[in-house]
N, C-alpha and C positions, 0 to 999 in steps of 0.2 A: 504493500500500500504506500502511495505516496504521498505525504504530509507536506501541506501548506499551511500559511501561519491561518486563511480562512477553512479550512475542513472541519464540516461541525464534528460535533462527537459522537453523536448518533452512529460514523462513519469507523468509531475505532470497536477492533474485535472487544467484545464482552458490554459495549454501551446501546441498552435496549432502550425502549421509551421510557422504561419505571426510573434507570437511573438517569438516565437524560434529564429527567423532570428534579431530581435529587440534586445533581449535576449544577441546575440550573440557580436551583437555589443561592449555590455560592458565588453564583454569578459566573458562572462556566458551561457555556455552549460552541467555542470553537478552540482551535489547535493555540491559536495568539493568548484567550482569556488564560490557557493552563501555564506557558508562558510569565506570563506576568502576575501569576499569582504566587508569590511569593511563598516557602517554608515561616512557620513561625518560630521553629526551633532546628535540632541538629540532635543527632544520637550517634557518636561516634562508635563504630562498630566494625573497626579495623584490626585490635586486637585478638587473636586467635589464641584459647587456649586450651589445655589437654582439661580431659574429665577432671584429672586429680585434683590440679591446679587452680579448678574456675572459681570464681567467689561467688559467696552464695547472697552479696547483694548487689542488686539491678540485673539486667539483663549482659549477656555476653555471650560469643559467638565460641564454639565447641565443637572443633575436625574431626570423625569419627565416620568410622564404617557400620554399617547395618551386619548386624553378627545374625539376622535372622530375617524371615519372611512376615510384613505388619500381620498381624492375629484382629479380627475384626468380631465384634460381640455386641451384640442387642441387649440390655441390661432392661428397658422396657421402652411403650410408644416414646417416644420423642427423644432419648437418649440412648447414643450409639457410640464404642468407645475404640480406638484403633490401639494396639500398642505392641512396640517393640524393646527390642537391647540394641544400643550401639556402643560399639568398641573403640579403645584405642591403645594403646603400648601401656597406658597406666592404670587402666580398668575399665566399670562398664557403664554406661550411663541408662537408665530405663524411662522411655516416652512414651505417655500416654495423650493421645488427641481426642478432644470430643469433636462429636459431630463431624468429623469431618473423613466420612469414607470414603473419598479418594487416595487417601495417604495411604491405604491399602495398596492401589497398584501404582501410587507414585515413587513408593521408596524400593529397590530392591537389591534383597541380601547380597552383598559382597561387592557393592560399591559405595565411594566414600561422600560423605556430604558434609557441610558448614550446617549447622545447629544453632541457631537465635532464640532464647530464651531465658529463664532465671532457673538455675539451679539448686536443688534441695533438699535434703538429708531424711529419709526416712527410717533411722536406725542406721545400718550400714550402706545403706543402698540408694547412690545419688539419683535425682529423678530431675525430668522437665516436662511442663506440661503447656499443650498447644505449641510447638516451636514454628518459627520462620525456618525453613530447610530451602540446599539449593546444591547442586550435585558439584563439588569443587572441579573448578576449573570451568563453570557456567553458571559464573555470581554473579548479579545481578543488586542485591539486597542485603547484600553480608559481603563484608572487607572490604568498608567503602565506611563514607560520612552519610549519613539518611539523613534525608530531609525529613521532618514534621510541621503535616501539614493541620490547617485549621478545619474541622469537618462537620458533616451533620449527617443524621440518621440513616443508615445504610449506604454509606461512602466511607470504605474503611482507609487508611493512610496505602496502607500498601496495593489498593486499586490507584488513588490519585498520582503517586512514586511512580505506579506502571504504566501512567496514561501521560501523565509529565516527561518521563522519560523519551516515550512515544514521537510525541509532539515536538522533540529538542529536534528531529531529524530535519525540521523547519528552519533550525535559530539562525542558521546562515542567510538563509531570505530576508529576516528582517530588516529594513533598513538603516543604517545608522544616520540618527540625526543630529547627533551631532557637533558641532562644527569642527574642523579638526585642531585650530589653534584651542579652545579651550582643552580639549585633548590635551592636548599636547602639555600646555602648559600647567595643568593639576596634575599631570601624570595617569591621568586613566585607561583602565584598559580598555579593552574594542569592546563592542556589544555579544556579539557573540562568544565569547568567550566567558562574559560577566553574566548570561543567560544561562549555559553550561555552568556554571558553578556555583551559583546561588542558588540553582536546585540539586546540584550531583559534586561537590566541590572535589578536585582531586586532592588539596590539604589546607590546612588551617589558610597559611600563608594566600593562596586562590580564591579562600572562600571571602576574606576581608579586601582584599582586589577588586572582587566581583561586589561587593556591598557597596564599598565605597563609589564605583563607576554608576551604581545603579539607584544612590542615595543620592551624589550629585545631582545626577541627571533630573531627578524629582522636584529636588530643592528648583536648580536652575530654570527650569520650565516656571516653575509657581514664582520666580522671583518678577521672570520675565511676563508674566499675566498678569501680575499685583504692579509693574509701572506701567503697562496700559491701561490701566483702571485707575490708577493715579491718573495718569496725562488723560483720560479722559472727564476726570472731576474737574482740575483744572484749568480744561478748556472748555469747560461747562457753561461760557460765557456768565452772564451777571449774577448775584442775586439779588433780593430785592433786600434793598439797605431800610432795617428793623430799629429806629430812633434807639436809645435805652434810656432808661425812666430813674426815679430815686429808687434804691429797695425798699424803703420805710413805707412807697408805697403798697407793694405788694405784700410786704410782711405784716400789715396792718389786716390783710384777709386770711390770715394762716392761724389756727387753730393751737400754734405750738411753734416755739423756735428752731428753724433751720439748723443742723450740726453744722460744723467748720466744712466738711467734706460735702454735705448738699451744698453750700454758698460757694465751694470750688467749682462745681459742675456749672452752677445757674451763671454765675460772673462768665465759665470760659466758654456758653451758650449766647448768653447776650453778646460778648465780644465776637464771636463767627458771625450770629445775624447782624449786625450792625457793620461789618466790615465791607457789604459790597460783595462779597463774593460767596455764592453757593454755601451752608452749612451744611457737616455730612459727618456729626459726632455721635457714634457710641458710646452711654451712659452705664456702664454695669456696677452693680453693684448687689450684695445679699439680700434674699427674698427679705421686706423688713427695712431695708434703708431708707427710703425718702423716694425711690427713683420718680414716682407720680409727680410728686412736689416741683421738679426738676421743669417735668413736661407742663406742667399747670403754668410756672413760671414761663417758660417759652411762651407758650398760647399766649398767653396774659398779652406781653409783648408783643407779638405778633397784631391782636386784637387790637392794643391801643395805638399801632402803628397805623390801623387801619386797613389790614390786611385778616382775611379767614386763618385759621390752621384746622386740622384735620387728627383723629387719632386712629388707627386702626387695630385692631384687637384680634387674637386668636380666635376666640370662640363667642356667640352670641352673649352668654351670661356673663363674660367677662367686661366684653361691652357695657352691657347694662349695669355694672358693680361700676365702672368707669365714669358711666354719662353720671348716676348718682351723684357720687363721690363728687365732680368735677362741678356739677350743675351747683351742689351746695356752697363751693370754693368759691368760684368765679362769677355767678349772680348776680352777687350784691355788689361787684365793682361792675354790673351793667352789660357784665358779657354773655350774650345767644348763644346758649349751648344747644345740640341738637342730637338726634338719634336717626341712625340707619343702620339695621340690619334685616338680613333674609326674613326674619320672622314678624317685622313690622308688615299689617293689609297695606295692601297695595293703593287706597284712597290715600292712607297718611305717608305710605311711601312719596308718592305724587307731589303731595306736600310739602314735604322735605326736601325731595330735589328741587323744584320751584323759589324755595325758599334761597338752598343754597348758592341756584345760578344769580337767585335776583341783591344774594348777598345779606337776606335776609337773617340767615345765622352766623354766628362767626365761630364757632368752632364745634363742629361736627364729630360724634364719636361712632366706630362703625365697627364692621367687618370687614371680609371681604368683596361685600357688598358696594364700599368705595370705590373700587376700581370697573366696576360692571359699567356696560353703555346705558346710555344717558344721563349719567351722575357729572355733574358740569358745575365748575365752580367762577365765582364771580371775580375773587380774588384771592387766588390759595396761594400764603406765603410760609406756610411751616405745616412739615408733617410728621405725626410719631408715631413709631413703627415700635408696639407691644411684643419682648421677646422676638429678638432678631432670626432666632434660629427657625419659626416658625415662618419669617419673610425672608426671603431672596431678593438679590438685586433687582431683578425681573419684577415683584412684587410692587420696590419702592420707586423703581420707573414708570412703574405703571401709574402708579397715584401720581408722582410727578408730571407727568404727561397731562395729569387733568388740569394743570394753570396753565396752561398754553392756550385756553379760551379768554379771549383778549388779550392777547399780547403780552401776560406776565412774563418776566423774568425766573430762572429755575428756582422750585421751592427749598428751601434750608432743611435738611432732613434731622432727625434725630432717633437714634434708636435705640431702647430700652431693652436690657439684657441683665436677668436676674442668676447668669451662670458666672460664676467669676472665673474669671478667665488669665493666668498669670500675663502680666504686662507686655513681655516678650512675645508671648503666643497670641493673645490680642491683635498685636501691631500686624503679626504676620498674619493671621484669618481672614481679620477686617483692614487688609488692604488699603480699601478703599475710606477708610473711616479715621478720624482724630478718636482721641480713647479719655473718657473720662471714670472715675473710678469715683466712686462713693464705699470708701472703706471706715464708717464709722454708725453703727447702729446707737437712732434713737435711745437717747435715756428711757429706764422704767423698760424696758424689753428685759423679759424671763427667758434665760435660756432652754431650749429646752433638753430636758434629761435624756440621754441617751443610754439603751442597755443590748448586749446580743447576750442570745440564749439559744440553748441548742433545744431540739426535738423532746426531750426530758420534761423542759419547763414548757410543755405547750398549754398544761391544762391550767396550769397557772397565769401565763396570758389570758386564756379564754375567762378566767374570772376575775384579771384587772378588766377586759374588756366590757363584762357585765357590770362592776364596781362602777367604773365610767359611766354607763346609760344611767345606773340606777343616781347619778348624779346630777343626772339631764347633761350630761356631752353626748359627745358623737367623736365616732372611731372611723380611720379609713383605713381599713386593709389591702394591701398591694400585693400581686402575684406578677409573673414575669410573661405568662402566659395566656390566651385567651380560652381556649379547650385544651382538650386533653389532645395530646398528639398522638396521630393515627400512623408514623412512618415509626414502627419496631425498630430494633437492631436488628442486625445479622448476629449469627451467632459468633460466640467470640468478639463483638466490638459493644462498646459505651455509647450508649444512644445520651448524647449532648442534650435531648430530654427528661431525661431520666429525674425522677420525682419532683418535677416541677408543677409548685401548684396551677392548676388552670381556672381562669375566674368562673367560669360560667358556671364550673362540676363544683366548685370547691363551694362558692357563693349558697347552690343549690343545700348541700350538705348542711353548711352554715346556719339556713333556716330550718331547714326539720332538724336535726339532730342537736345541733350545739346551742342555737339562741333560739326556739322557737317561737319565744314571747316578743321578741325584737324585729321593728321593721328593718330589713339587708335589702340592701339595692344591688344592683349591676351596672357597671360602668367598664366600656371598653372601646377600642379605637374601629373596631367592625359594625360598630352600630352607626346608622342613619344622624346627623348633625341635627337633626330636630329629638332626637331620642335622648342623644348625650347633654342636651341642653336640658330637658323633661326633666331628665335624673339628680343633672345639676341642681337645677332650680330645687325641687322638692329636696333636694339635702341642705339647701342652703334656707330654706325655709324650715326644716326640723322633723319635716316628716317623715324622712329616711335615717333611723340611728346608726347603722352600722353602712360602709359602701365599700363594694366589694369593687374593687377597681386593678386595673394597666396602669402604666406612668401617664395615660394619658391625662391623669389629674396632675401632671407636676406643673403645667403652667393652667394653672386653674382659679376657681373662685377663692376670695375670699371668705372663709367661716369660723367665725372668732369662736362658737361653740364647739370646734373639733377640737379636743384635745389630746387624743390617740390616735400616733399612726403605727400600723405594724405592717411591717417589711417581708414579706413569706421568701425564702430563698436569694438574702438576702447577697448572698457574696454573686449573686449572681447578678450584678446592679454595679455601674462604677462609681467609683467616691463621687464626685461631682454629682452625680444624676440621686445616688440616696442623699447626697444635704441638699439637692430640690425639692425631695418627697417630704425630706423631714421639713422643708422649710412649709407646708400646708398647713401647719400645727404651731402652736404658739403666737396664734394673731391677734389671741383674745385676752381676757385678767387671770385668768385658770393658769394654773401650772399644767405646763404639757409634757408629753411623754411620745417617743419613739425607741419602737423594738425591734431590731433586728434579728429574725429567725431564719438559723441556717443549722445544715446537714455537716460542713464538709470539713474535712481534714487535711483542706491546704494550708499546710503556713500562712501563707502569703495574701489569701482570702481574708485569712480570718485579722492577721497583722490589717490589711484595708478596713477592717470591721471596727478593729479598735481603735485608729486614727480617728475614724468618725466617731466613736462614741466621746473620746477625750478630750475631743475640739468642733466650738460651733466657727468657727473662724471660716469662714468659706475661701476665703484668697489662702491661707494653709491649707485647706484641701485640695485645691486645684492643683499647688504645687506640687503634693505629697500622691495625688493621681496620675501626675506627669511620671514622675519619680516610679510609680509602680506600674503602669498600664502603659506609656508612653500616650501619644493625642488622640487616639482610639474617641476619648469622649468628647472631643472638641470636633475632629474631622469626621465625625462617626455620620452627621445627617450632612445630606450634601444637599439643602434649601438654601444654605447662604451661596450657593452657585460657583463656590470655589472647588476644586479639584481634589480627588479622595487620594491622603497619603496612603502609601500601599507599605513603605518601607522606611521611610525616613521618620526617624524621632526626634521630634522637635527641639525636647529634651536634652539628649545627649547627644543632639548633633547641630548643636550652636554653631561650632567652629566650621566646620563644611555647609552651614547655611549663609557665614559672610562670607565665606569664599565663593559661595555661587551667586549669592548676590552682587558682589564685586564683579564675577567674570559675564552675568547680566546684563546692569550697568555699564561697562565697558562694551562689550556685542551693542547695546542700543545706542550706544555715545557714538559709534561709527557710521551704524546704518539703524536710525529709528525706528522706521515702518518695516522693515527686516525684507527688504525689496532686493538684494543682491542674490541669486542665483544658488550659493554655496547655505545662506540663511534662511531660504527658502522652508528645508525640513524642520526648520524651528518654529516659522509662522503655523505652518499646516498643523505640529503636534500642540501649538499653544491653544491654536481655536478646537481642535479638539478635547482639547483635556478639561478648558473652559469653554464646552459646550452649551453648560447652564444658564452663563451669561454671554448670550452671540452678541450685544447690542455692543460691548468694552472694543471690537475691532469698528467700529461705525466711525 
């Protein structure tokens, strides 16, 4: 068969439709995707050693001859056991395989194989069980560095190893993009080469070669897309210049005094709109800090300049917790607040766009319903974009585009972002954004108590959780999962599902058996946007005690009466994304609590478990999830339309991010619109990789 980097996978021996579809999942349907989809790990598996010798912890690779013919036994339905003796100069080793009766006519007596496996002692008699085998002198999987790859349920590593493999018969076709002087002068290797060995490395020294070429190259692309989004801001022509006022005025409507750190944000908001040119600032800061206060301020401004602003909102109820809040704020300084969202009749819908073109409101709270056709603004000079991760570039151009009815100038953007994001890693995401930081929560905020408990303490959760109702709070419990998952394992592998709670089964269980007396709700990302609002609303209103939810609550309502949230499967959450969940809780006067319940006996899980319990500090957690996950949780949604790292750690690869951004910088200092011939493959891989955003080459 011959392999090109597009040959789907359908096309390679052993890939039917069921794994295709499996396949697919990981976002692998041709020869290129297997390619680029990097090893997460490495299992060196080049030392060879005699029975006697091998150690009996981890796995290791054992030369031995089949001393006999595999003996095959039915023990009962569904369990079938193969087992032999292999030999060598220092004794015998005995292998037992389940399930797997091929190894009957795969192995045969008097010839010698490589043996993968852990070794084990059963009184005198060394044992392994299920081994990787491969007849020496036709390895493939053994006397080599393995790749480890990242999988899902019936996609074992040693199919994706044989299908990677496969696929490398391509890696020569790829094209190298490039260019050769940066080559040249970082010292990298070819492409093909660094393909070849960041999946199959021939040793250490190849395998950090091939990273390094293939880390580069990631950085330098993403350097090279984040200054056309630059020069595209900047040549953004005007914006519309936003007078600034005394603050005593505005502080005179605020309910509570501003922290140091909100009067940073507002002062270096009012200075971008007042400059004349476009604002385009991300505001982040922990669920809790002011960031509203920030955006009211702007509006405020905008408004008494004599110009609309606009807010846009993830979810309808979030909206409507927004217009509230805002309308009470800014009223009584004379400012039209107004509402649009999908769920608003279509009479008052009318209404409100009418209002809006004729200028009638001045600052508009919405959905995504602002950006839909015929929503026309009179004079839109600031917009703020709730939870960035949730808006894409695409998203905030689109609203933009609405002041172009009459001849405004481009609107000042602003975007709230409740995931703190280290400084460094910020600048590089949002690109395109100045970075403000709200690191200082409001006086009088309760932290809230943080505990992980394993399976043991469940019944004892379930009657803090009764304790809670019977207080009049309300509890959210989170699962990772929607249903139960119907993709088994194969025999012999870890289905990556494996006891994961699922909201819909677990939710169900919930009310008959554990709380019967208590209303449980369902909340998940599968339901209908008028369902998840229903749900919403009625738990925000108190008629739902317990809500059985996805993280799709983590950018959600406001509910001062929640004051338990418990975390089901809990290491399986990255830090950043559990101090969003926990941040739903503690909004109110109640002392709050979040529980973490988990299974697992990773180190490394449960060490992420405890950073979160010991610290509400959200910019030390972001750090400390760098530090353990690399940017998995920052690059993980690709709505902000930036390009998905696949290898590069933002983290620990600071130093090779200024040297691709220098050798960037320098490639566009010579030819900016990358029009020469030889930079060509650089233009084509940039628009593709920023697919997300096509309008950054316009």
């Amino acid at each position: 068969m011959t392999v090109t980097p597009d040959t789907p996978l359908t096309e390679f021996p052993g890939v039917g439709d069921v794994r295709a579809k499996k396949l697919d999942k990981l976002g692998l349907s041709t020869a290129a995707d297997l390619l680029t989809y990097y090893p997460r790990d490495y299992e060196d598996r080049r030392q060879m050693y005699t029975v006697r010798d091998a150690p009996l912890e981890g796995r290791v690779c054992v030369a031995a001859m089949a001393a006999e013919h595999p003996r095959k036994a039915r023990i009962r339905k569904g369990l079938e056991l193969v087992q032999l003796k292999v030999v060598d100069h220092t004794g015998a080793l005995h292998l037992t395989f389940f399930n797997q009766g091929y190894v009957e006519k795969a192995l045969r007596a008097g010839e010698e194989y490589i043996f993968f496996g852990t070794v084990e002692e059963q009184g005198r008699r060394r044992t392994m069980v299920n081994p990787i085998f491969e007849r020496v002198g036709k390895q493939s999987f053994t006397g080599c560095i393995m790749p480890i790859y990242r999988l899902t349920a019936g996609i074992s590593n040693h199919l994706l190893a044989s299908l990677t493999r496969q696929a490398l018969d391509c890696a020569h076709t790829v094209p190298e993009t490039l260019p050769p002087s940066v080559r040249r002068e970082h010292s990298l290797a070819e492409l093909e080469f660094s393909l070849r060995n960041i999946h199959f490395p021939e040793n250490e020294e190849a395998l950090d070669l091939a990273r390094k070429r293939l880390t580069f190259e990631e950085l330098f692309y993403l350097a090279v897309g984040l200054d056309f989004l630059k020069r595209r801001r900047e040549s953004g022509g005007p914006g519309c210049a936003v007078p600034t006022r005394p603050f005593r005025e505005f502080q005179a409507l605020l309910p509570f005094t501003p922290t140091q750190a909100q009067r940073r944000a507002m002062d270096e908001a009012a200075f971008d709109m007042a400059s004349g040119r476009p604002m385009n600032r991300l505001v982040q800061g922990d669920v809790g800090s002011g960031k509203t206060a920030v955006a009211a301020y702007a509006a405020w401004l905008a408004v008494k300049g004599g110009y609309q602003a606009a807010l846009m909102a993830p979810t309808e109820v979030l909206a409507e917790q927004h217009y509230r809040s805002l309308s009470a704020l800014l009223s009584p300084a004379g400012v039209r607040v107004g509402l649009l969202t999908g769920a608003i009749p279509p009479t008052e819908k009318k209404k409100v766009r009418k209002a809006l073109a004729d200028g009638d409101i001045d600052f508009v709270i919405g959905t995504h319903a602002l950006i839909s056709d015929g929503v026309a603004f009179h004079r839109l000079a600031l917009i703020v974009a709730d939870e960035q991760h949730r808006f894409g570039v695409a998203q905030r151009a689109a609203l933009a585009g609405k002041s172009e009815f009459g001849g405004m100038p481009a609107p000042h953007v602003l975007v709230m972002s409740a995931t703190p994001i280290p400084r460094t890693l910020a600048l590089i995401i949002y690109g395109d954004l100045d970075v403000s930081v709200i690191d200082q929560l409001p006086p009088g905020r309760t932290p809230v108590e943080t505990y992980v408990i394993r399976e043991d303490k469940r019944q004892r959760m379930y009657n803090f959780v009764q304790k809670q109702v019977s207080q009049s709070r309300q509890v959210y419990i989170v699962c990772p999962a929607v249903e139960e998952n119907p993709d088994a394992a194969l025999p012999g592998e870890e289905s990556p599902s494996l006891n994961l709670k699922a909201v819909t089964t677990y939710a169900a269980k919930l009310q008959t058996e554990v709380f019967p007396a208590l209303r449980v709700g369902v909340l998940h990302g599968k339901m209908r946007p008028k369902e998840k609002d229903a749900v919403m609303a009625a738990f925000s209103a108190g008629e739902i005690q317990v809500l059985v939810a996805t993280t799709v609550i983590e950018v959600g309502v406001d509910v001062p009466n929640a004051s338990l949230m418990v975390i089901e499967n809990a290491d399986r959450f990255g830090l950043s994304q559990l101090h969003q969940l926990r941040g739903r809780v503690g909004r109110g006067r109640h002392q709050s609590y979040c529980v973490l319940v988990t299974s697992t006996r990773n180190p490394d899980a449960m060490q992420r478990l405890r950073t979160l319990a010991s610290t509400t500090d959200g910019f030390k957690i972001s750090e400390e999830d760098l530090k353990l996950r690399g940017p998995g949780d920052f690059f993980g949604n690709r709505q902000h339309g930036l390009p998905q790292m696949k290898l590069a750690d933002l983290a620990g690869d600071m130093r090779l991010l200024s040297q691709a951004q220098e050798a960037a910088r320098r490639l566009l200092e010579e030819d900016p619109s990358l029009a020469r011939p030889e930079n060509r493959p650089v233009w084509d891989r940039v628009r593709q990789l920023f697919a997300d955003t096509p309008d950054i080459f316009n």
